[in-house]
Residue frames relative to the residue before (quaternion, step in Angstrom):
aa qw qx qy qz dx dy dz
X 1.0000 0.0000 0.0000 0.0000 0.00 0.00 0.00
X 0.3646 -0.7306 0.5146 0.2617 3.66 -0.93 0.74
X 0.5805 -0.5834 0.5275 0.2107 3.11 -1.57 0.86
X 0.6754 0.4844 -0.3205 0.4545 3.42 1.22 -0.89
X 0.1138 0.7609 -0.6368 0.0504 4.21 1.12 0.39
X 0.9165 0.0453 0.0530 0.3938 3.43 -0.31 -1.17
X 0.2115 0.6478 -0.5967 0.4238 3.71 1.40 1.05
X 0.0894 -0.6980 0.7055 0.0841 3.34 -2.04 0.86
X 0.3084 -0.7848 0.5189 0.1401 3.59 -0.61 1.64
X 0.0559 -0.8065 0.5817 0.0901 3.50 -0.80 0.45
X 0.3450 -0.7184 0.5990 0.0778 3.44 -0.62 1.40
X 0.0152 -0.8055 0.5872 -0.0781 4.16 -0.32 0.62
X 0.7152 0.2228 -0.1408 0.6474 3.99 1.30 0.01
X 0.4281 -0.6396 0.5723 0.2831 3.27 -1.52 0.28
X 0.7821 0.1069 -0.2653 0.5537 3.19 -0.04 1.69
X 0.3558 -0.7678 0.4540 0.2788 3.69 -0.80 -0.20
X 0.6114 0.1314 -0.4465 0.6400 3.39 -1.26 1.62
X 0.3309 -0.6883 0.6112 0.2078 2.85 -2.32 -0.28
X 0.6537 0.5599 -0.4411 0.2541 3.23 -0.96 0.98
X 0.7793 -0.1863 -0.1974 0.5648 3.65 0.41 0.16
X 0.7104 -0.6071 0.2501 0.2536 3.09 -1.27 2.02
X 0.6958 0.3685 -0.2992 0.5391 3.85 1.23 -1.07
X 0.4994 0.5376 -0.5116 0.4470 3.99 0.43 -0.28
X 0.7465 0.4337 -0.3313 0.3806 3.54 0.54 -1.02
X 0.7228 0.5503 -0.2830 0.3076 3.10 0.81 -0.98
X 0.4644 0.6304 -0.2268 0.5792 3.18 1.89 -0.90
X 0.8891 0.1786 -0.3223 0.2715 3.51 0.56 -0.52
X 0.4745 0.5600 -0.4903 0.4699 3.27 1.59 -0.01
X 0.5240 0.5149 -0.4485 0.5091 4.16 0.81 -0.22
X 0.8241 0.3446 -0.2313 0.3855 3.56 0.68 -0.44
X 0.3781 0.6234 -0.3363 0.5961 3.23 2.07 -0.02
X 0.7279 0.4690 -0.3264 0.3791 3.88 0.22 -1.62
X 0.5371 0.7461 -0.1938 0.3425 3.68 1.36 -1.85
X 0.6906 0.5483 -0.1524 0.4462 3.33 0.99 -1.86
X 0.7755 0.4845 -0.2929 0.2795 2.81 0.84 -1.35
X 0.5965 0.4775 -0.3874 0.5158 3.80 1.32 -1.01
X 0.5591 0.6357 -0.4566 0.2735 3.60 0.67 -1.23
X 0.8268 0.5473 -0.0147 0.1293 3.33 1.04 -1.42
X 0.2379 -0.8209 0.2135 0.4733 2.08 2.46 -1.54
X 0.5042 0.7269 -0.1736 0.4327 2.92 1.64 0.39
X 0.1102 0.9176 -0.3023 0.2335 2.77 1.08 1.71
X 0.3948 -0.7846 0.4388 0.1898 3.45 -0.30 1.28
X 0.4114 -0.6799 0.4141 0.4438 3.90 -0.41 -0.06
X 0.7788 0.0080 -0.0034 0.6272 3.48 0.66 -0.68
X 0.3905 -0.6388 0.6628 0.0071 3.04 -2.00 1.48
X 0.1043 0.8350 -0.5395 -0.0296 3.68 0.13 0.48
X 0.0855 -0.7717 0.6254 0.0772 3.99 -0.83 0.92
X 0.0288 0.6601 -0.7451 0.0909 2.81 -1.55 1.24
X 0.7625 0.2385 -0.2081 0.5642 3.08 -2.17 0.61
X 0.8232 -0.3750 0.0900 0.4167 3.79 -1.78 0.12
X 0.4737 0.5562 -0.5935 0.3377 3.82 1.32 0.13
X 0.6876 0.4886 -0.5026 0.1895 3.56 0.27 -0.29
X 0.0745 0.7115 -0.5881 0.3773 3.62 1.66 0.78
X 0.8858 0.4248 -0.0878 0.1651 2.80 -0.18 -1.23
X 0.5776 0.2930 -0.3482 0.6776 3.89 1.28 0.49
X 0.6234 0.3479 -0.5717 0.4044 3.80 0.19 1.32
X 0.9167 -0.1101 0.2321 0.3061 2.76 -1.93 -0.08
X 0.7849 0.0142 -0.1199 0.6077 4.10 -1.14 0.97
X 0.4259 0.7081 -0.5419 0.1532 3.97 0.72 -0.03
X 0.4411 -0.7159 0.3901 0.3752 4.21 -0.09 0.56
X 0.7020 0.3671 -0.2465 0.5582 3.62 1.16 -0.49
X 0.2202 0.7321 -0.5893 0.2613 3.90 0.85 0.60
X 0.5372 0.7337 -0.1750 0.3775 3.36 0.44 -0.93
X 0.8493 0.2040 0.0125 0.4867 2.89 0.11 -1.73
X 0.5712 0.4454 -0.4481 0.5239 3.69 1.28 -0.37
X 0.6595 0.4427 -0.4548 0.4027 3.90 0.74 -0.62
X 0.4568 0.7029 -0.3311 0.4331 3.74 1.03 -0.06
X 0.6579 0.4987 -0.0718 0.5597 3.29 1.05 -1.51
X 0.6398 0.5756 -0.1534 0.4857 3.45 1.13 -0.75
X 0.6209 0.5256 -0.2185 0.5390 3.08 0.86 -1.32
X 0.7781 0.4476 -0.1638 0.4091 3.75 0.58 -1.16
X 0.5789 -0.6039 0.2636 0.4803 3.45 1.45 0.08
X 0.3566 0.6718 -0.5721 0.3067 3.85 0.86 0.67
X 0.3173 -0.6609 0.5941 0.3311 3.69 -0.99 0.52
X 0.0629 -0.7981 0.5701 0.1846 2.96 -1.06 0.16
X 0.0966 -0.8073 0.5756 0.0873 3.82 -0.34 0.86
X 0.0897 -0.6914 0.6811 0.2236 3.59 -1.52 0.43
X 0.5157 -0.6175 0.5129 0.2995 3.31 -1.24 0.23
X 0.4614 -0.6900 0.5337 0.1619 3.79 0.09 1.43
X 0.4582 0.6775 -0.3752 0.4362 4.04 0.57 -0.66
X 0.8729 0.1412 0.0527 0.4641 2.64 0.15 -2.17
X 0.6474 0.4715 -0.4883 0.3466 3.34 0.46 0.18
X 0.4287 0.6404 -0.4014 0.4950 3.83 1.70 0.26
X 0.8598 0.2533 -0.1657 0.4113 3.19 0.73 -1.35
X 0.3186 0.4914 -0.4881 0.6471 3.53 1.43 1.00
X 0.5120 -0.6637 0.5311 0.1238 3.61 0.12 -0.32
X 0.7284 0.5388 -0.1783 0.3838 3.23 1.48 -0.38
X 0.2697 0.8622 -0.3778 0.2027 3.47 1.62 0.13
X 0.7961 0.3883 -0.2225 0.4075 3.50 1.32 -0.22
X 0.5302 0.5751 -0.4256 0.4549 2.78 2.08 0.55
X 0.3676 0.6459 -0.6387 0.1994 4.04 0.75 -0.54
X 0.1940 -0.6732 0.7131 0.0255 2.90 -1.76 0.95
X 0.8656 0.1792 -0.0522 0.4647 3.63 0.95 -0.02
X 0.5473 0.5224 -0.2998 0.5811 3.97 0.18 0.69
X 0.0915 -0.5351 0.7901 0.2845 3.05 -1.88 -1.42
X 0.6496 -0.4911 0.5214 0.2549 2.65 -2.19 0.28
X 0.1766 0.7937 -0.5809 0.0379 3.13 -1.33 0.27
X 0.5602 -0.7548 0.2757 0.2011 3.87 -0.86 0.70
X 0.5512 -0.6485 0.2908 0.4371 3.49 -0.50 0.38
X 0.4927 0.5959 -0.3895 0.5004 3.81 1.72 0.58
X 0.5477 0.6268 -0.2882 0.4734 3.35 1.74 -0.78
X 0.5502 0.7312 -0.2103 0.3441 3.29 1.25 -1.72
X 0.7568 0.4581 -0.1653 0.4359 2.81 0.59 -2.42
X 0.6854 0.5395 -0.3544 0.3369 3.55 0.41 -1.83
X 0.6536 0.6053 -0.2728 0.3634 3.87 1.03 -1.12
X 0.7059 0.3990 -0.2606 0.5240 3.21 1.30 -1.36
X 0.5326 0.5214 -0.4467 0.4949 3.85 0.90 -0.17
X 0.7976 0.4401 -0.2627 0.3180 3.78 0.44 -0.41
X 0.5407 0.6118 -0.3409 0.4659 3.44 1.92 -0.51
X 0.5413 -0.5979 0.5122 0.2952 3.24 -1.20 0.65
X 0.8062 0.1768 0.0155 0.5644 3.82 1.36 -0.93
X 0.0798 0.6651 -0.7424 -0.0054 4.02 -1.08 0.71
X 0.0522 0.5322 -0.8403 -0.0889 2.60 -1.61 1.18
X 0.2169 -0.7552 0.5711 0.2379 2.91 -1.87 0.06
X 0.2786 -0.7696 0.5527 0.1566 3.51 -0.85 0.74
């Protein structure tokens, strides 16, 4: 059973850490991976700011978030930002959802981390 039952990950960049753009990307692809590999499955994935990069189209870690999906992860973007990226009609995986959704979710998880 996973420790991560009722934990809510927030993604806040397009990839994970800061500093070079492919290290990150490499690790959040190796961050998402772990998680199914592991079974360690958070309930809800919420993107905001430049993580919602990262549930459209050519994204490198599609895949693995539709994976995470598939297995019962929520996945929420932040509708905000995916207007003011421009990119709201590309999501390929998730749903929208508001920054009242966000809050109300992160008030209900037992854990947030953010990456």
């Amino acid at each position: 059973m996973s420790n991560f039952n009722n934990t809510l990950i927030q993604v806040v960049r397009e990839g994970m850490g800061d500093g070079d753009q492919f290290l990150s990307m490499t690790l959040i692809a190796s961050y998402f991976r772990i998680l199914q590999e592991e079974g360690q499955l958070p309930r809800i994935i919420v993107f905001y700011n430049s993580g919602v990069k990262l549930l459209v189209e050519d994204s490198p870690v599609l895949e693995a978030l539709k994976n995470l999906e598939a297995n019962g992860v929520v996945l929420i973007a932040c509708k905000t930002c995916l207007n003011h990226y421009g990119i709201l009609d590309n999501i390929q995986v998730g749903k929208c959802g508001t920054m009242y959704d966000i809050i109300e979710l992160q008030g209900k998880a037992d854990k947030v981390i953010t990456l």
